[in-house]
Z-matrix of the N, CA and C atoms (Angstrom, degrees):
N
C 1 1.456
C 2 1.522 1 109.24
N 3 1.122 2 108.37 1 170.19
C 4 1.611 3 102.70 2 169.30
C 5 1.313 4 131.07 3 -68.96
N 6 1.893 5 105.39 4 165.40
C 7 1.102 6 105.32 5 -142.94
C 8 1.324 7 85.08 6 -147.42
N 9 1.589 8 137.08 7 96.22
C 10 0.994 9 131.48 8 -159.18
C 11 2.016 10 120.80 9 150.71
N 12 1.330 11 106.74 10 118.20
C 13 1.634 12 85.01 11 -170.34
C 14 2.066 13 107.62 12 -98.07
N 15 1.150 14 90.22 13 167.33
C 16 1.269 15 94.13 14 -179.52
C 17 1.482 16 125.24 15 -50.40
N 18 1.584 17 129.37 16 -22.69
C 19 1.347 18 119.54 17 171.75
C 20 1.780 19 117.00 18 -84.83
N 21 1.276 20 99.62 19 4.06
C 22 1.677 21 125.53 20 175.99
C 23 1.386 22 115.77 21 -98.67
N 24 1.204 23 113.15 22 -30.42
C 25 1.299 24 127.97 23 169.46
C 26 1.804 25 113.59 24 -78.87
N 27 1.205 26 108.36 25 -26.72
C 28 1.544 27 119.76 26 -179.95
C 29 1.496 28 94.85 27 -74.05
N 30 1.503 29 121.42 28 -57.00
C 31 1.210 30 126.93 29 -158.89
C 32 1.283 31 109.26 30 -59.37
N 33 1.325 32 119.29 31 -48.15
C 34 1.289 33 124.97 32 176.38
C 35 1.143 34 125.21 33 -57.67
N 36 1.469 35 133.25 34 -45.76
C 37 1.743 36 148.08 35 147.03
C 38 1.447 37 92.28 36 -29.55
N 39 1.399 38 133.08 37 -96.24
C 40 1.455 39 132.14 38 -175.67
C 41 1.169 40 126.92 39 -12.05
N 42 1.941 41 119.29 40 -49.44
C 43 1.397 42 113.47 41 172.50
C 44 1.214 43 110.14 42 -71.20
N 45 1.307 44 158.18 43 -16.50
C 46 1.003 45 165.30 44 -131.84
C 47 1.606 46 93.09 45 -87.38
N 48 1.924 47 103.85 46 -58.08
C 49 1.264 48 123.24 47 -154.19
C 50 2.210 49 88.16 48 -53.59
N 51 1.902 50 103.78 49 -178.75
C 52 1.219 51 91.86 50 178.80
C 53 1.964 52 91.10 51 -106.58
N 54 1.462 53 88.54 52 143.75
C 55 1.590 54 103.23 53 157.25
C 56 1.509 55 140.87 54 -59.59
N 57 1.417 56 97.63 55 113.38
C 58 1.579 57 129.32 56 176.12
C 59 1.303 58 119.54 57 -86.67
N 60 1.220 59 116.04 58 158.11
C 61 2.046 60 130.54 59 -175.46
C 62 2.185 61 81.64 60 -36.33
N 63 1.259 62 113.09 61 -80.49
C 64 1.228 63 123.44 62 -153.36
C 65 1.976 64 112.21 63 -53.15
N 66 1.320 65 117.94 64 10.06
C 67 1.635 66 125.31 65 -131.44
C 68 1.972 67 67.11 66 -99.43
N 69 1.403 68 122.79 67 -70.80
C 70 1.660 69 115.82 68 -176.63
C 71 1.226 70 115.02 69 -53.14
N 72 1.690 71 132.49 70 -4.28
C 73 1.728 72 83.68 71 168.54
C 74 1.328 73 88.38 72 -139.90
N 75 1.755 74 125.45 73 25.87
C 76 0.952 75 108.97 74 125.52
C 77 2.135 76 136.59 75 -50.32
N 78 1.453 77 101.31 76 -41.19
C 79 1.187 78 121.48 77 167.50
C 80 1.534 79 125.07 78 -57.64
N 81 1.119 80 95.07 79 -27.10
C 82 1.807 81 125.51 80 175.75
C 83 1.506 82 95.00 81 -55.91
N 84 1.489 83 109.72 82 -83.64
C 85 0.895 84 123.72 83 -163.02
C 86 1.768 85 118.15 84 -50.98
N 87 1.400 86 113.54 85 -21.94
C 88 1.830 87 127.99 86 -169.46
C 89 1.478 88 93.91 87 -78.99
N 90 1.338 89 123.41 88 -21.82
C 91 1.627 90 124.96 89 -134.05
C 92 1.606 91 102.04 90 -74.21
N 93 1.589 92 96.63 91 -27.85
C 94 1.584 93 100.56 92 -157.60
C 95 1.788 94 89.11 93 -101.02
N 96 1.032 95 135.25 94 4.32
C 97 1.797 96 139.93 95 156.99
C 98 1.823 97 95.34 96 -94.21
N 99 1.018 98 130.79 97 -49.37
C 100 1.667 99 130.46 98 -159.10
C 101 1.817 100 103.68 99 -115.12
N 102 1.270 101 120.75 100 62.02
C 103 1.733 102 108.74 101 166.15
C 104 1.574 103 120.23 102 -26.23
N 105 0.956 104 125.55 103 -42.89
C 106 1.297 105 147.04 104 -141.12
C 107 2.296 106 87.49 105 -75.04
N 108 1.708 107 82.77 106 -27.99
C 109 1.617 108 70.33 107 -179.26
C 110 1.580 109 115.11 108 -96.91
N 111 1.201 110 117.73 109 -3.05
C 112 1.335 111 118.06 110 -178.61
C 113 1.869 112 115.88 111 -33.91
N 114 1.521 113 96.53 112 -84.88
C 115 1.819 114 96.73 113 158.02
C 116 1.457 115 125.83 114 1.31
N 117 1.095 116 95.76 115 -84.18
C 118 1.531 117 127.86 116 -178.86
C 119 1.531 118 108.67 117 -48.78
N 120 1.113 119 105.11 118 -38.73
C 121 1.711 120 109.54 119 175.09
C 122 1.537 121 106.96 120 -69.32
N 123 1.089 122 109.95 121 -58.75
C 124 1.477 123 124.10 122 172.59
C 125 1.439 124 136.84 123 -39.16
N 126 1.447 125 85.63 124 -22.69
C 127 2.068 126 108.14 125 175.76
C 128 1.340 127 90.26 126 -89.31
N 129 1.337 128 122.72 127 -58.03
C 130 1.464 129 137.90 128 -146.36
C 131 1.122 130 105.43 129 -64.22
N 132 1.947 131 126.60 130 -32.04
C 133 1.139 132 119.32 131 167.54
C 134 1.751 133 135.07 132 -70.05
N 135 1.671 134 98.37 133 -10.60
C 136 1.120 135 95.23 134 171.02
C 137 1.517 136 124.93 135 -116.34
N 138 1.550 137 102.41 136 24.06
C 139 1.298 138 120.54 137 171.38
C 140 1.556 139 108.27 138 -99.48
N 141 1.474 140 107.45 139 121.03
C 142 1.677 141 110.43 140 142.80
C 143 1.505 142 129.15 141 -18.40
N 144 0.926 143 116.85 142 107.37
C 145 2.062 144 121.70 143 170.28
C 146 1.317 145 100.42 144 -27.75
N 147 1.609 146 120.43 145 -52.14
C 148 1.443 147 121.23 146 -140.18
C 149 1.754 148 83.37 147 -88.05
N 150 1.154 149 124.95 148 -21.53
C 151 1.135 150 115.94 149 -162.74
C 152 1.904 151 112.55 150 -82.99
N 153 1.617 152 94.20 151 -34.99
C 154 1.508 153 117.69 152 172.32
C 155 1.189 154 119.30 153 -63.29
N 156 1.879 155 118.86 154 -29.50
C 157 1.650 156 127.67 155 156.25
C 158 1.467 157 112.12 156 -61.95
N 159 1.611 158 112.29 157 -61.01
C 160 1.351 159 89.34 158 -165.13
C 161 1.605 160 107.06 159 -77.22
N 162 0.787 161 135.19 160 54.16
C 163 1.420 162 116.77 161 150.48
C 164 1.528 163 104.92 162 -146.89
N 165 1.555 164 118.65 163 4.50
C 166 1.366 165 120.76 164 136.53
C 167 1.728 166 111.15 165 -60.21
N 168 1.108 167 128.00 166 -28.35
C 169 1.672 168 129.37 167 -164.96
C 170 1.689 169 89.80 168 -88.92
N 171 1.246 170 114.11 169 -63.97
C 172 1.509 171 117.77 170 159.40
C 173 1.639 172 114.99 171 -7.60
N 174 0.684 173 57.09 172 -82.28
C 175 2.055 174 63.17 173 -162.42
C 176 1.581 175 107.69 174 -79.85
N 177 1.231 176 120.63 175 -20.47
C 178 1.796 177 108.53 176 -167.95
C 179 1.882 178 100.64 177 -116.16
N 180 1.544 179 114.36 178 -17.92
C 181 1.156 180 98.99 179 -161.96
C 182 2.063 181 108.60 180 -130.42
N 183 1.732 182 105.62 181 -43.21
C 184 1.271 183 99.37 182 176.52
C 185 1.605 184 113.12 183 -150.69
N 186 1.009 185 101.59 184 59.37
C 187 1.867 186 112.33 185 -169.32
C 188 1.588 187 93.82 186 -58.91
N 189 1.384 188 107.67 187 165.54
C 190 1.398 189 104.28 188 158.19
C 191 1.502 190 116.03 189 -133.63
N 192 0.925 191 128.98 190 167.97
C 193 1.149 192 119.97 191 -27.47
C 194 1.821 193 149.13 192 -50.59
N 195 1.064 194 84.44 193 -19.93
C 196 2.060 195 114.06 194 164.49
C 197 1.589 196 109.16 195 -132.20
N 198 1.220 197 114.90 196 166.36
C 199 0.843 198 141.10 197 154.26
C 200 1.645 199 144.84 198 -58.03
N 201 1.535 200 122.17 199 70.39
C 202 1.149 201 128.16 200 -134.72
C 203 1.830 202 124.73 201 -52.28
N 204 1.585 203 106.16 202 -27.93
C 205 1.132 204 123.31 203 -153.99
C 206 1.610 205 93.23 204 -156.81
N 207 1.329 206 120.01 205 63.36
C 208 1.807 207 104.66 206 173.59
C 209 1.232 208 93.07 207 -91.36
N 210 1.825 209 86.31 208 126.46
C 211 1.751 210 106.16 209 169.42
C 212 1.744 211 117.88 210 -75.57
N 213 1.474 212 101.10 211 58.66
C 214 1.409 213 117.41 212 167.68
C 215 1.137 214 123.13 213 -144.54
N 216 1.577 215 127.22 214 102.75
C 217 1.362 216 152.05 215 125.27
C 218 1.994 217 89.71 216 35.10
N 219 1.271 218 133.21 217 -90.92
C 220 1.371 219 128.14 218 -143.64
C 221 1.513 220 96.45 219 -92.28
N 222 1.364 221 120.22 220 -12.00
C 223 1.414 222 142.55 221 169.24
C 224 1.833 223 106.50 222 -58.86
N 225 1.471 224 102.08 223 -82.22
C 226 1.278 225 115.85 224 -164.39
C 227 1.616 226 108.47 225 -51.55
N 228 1.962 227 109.36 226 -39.82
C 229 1.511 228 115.35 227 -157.22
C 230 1.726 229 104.77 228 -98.83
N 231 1.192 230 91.21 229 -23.71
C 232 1.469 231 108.08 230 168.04
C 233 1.405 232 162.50 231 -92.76
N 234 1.546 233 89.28 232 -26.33
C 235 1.608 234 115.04 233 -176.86
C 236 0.895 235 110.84 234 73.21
N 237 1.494 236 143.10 235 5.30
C 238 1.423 237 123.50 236 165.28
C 239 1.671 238 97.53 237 -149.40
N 240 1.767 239 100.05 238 175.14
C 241 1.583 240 102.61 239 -149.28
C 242 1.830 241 88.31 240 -98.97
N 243 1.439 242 127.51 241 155.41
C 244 0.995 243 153.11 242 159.97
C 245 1.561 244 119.34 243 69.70
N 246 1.187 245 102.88 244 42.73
C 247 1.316 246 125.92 245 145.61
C 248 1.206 247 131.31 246 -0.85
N 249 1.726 248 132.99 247 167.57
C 250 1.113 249 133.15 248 156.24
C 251 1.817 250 112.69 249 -60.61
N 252 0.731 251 135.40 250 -18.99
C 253 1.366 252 156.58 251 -150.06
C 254 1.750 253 84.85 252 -88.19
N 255 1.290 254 126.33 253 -57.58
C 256 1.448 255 125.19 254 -152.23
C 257 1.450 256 95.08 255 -57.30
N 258 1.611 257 103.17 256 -60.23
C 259 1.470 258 114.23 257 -177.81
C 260 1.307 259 117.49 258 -45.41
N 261 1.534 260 126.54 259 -45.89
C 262 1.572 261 122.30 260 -169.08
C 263 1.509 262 95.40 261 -67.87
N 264 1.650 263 126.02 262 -57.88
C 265 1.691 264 118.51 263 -177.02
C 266 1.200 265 119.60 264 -71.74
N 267 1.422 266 121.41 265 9.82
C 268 1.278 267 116.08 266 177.24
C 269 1.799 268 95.47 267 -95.58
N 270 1.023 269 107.23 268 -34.47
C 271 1.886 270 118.20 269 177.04
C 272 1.306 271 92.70 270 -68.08
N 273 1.497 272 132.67 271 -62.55
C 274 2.009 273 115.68 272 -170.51
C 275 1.086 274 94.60 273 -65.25
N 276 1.177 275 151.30 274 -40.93
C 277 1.852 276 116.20 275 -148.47
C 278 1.485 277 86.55 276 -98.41
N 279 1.777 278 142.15 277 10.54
C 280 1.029 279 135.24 278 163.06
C 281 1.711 280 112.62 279 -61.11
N 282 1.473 281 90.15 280 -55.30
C 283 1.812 282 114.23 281 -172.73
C 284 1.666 283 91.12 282 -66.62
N 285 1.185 284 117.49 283 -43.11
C 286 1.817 285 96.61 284 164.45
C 287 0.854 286 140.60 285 -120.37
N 288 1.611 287 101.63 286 77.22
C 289 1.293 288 117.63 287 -177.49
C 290 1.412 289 148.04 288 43.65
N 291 1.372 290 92.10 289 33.05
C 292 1.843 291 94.50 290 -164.23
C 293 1.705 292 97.49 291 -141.65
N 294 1.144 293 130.09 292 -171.60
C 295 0.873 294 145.80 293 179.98
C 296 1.593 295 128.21 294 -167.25
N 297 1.468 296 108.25 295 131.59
C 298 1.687 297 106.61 296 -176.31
C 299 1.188 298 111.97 297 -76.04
N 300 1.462 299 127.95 298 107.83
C 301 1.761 300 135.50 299 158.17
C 302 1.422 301 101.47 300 -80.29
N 303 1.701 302 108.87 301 152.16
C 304 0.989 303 146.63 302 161.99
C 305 2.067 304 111.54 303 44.13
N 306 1.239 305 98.15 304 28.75
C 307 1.796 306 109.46 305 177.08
C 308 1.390 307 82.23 306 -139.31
N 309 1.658 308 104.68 307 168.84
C 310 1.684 309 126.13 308 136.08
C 311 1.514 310 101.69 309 -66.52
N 312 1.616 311 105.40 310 152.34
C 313 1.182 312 112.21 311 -171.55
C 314 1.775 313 105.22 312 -75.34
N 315 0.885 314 120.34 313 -10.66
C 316 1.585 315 119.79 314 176.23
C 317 1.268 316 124.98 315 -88.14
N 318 1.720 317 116.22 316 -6.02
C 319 1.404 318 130.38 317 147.93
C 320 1.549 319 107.83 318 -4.82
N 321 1.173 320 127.22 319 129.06
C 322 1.507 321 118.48 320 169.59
C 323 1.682 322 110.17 321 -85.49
N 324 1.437 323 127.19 322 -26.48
C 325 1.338 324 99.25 323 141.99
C 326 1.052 325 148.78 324 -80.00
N 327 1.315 326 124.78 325 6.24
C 328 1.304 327 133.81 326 166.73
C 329 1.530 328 119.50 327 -74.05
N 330 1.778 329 110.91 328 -37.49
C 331 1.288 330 111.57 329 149.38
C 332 1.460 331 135.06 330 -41.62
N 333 1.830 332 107.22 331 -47.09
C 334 1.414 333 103.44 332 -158.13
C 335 1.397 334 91.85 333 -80.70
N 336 1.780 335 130.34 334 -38.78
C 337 1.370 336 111.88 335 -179.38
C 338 1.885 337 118.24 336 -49.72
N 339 0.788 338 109.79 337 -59.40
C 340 1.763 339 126.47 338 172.55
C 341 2.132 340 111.76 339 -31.80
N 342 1.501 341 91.87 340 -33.97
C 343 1.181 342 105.72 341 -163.38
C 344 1.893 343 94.17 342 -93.64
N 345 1.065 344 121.79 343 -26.67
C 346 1.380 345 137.87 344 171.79
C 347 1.468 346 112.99 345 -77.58
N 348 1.007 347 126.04 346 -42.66
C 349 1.751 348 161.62 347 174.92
C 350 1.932 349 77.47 348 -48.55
N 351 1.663 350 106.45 349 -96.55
C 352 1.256 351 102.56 350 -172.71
C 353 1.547 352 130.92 351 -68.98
N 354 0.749 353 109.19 352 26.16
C 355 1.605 354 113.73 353 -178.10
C 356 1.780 355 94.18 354 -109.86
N 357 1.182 356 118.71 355 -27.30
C 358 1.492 357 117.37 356 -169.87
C 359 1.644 358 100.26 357 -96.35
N 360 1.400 359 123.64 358 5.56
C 361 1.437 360 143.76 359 178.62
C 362 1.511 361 124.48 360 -75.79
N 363 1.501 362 139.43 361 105.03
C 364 1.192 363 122.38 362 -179.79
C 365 1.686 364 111.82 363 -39.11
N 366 1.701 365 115.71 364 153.00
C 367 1.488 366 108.92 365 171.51
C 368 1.288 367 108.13 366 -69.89
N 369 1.338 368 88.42 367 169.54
C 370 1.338 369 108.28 368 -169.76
C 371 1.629 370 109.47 369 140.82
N 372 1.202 371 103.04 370 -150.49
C 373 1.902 372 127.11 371 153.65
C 374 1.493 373 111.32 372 7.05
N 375 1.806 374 86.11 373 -74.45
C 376 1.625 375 111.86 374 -179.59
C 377 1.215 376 120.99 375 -58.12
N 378 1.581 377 123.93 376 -24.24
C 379 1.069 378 127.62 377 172.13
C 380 1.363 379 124.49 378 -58.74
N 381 1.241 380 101.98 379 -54.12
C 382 1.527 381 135.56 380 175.03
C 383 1.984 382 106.91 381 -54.81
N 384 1.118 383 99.01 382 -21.42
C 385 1.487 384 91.46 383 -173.81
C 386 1.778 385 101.95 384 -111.67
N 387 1.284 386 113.85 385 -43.53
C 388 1.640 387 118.84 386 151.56
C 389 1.276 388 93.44 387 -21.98
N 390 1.413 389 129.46 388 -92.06
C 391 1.185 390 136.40 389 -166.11
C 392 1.721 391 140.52 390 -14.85
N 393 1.764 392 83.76 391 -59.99
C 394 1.986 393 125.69 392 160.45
C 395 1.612 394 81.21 393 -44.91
N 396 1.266 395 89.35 394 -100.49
C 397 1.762 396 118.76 395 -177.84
C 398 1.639 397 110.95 396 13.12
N 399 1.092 398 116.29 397 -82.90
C 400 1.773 399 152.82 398 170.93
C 401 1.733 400 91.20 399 -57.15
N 402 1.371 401 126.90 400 -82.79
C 403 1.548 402 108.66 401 -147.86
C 404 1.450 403 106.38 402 -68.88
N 405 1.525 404 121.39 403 -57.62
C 406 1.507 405 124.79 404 157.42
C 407 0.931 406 141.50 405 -26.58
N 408 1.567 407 125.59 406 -24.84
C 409 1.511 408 128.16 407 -159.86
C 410 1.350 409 117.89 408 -142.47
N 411 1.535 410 93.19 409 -68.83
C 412 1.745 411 124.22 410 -174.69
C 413 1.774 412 99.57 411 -48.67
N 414 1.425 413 101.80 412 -81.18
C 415 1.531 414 117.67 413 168.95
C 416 1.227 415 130.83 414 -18.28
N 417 1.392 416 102.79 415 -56.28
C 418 1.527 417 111.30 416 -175.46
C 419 1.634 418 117.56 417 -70.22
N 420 1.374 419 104.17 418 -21.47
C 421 1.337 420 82.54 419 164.32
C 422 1.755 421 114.68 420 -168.34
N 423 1.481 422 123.77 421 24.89
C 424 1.354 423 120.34 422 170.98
C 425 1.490 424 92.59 423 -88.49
N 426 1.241 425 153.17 424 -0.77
C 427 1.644 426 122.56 425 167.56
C 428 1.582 427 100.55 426 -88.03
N 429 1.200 428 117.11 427 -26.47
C 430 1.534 429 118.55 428 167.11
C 431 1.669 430 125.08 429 -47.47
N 432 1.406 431 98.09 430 -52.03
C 433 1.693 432 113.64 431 -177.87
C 434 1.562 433 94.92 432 -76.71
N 435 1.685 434 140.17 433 -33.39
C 436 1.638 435 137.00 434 167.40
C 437 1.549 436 81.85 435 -43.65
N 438 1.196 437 118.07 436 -70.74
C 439 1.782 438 113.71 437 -141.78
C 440 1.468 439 108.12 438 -49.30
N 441 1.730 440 109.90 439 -43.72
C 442 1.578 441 119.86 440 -174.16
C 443 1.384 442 102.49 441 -51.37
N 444 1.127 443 97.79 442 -61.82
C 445 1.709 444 113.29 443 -171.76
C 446 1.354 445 119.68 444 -58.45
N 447 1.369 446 135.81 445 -8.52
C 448 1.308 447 151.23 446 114.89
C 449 1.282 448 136.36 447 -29.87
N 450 1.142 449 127.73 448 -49.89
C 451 1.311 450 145.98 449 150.30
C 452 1.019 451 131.60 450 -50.22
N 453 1.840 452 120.69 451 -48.01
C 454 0.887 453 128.30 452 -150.24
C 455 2.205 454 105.43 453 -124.75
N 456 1.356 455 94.32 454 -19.67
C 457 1.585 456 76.86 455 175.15
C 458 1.400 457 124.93 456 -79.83
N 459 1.593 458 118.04 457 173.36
C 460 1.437 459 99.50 458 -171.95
C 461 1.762 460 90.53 459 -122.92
N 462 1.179 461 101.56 460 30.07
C 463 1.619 462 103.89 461 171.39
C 464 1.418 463 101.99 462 -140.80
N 465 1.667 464 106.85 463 153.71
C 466 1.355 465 108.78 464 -163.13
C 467 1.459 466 118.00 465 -83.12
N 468 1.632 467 102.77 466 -11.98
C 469 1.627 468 119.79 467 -169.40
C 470 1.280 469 87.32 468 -54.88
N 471 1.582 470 120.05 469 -72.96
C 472 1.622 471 131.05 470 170.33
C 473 1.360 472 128.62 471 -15.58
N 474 1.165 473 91.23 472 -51.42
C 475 1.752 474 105.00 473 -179.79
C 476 1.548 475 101.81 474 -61.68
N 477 1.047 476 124.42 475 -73.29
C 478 1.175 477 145.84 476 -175.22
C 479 1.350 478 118.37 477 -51.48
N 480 1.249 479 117.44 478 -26.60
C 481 1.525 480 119.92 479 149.28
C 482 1.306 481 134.67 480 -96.91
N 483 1.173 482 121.22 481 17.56
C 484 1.257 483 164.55 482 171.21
C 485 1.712 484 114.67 483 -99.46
N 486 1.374 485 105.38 484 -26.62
C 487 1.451 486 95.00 485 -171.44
C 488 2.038 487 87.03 486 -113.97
N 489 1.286 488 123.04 487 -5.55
C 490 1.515 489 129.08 488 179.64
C 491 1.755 490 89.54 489 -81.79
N 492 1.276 491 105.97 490 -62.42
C 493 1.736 492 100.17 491 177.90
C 494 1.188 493 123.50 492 -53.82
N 495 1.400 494 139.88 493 -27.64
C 496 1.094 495 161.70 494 161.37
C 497 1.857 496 100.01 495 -45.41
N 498 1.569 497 97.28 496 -66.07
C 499 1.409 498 89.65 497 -163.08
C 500 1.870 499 103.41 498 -88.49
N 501 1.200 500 126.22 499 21.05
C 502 1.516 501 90.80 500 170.64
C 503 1.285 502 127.08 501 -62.62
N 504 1.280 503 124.45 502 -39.37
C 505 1.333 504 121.44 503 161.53
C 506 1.601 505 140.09 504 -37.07
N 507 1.304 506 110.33 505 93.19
C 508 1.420 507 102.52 506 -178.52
C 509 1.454 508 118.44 507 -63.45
N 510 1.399 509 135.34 508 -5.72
C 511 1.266 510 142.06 509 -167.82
C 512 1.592 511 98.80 510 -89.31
């Protein structure tokens, strides 16, 4: 099951997003809650913005010849965008109360918020959909896309969130 708490689960959704002027000291500021980013900060300062986008576009949005790591569910397992997948998480985060704005619902941060969402949830319900959430979706394949993204970025932020996706799984 998972392995990971909900303000870890936020963090991880966040890098996802692409990096802006404010993206390093926002990171600044996580460093002394998250070690793990120190490094990564440390490259990042002597990397170009424009350089820290494109290889955010690289790997999450328009690599070429493909797309190395699209942080999408019917994307990653499928090869193409909006999937059966949209429909099933667009139905759970119905039953809990939430709804995906401005992503497909198979967004992999849209997962980890949702997945943070219910973890901060009395048991019950939420459990039951945590559950969906993680064995159905989560599982099947964000420690997979950590591994790519391990391999394949040429920045360590990447790596390193790549090896957090990798490990939610305590199994």
């Amino acid at each position: 099951m998972l392995n990971a708490s909900p303000e870890t689960l936020r963090l991880l959704s966040g890098l996802l997003a692409s990096p802006g002027i404010e993206s390093l000291g926002v990171l600044n500021e996580l460093a002394g809650e998250y070690a793990w980013l120190g490094e990564p900060i440390t490259e990042l300062a002597q990397t170009p913005l424009e350089e820290w986008q494109a290889e955010h576009a690289r790997l999450f949005i328009s690599g070429h010849p493909k797309t190395i790591c699209p942080p999408f569910e019917s994307a990653f397992l499928g090869g193409a965008m909006f999937g059966a997948a949209c429909d099933q998480l667009g139905e759970l985060y119905q039953r809990a109360g939430l709804q995906a704005e401005g992503a497909p619902p198979d967004y992999l941060g849209t997962l980890l918020e949702c997945t943070a969402f219910l973890l901060e949830q009395p048991c019950g319900h939420s459990t039951e959909l945590l559950q969906e959430l993680w064995c159905e979706h989560l599982a099947a394949w964000a420690p997979r896309l950590g591994s790519v993204l391990q391999q394949e970025s040429g920045l360590l932020l990447y790596r390193q969130l790549g090896q957090q996706l990798a490990g939610l799984s305590d199994e």
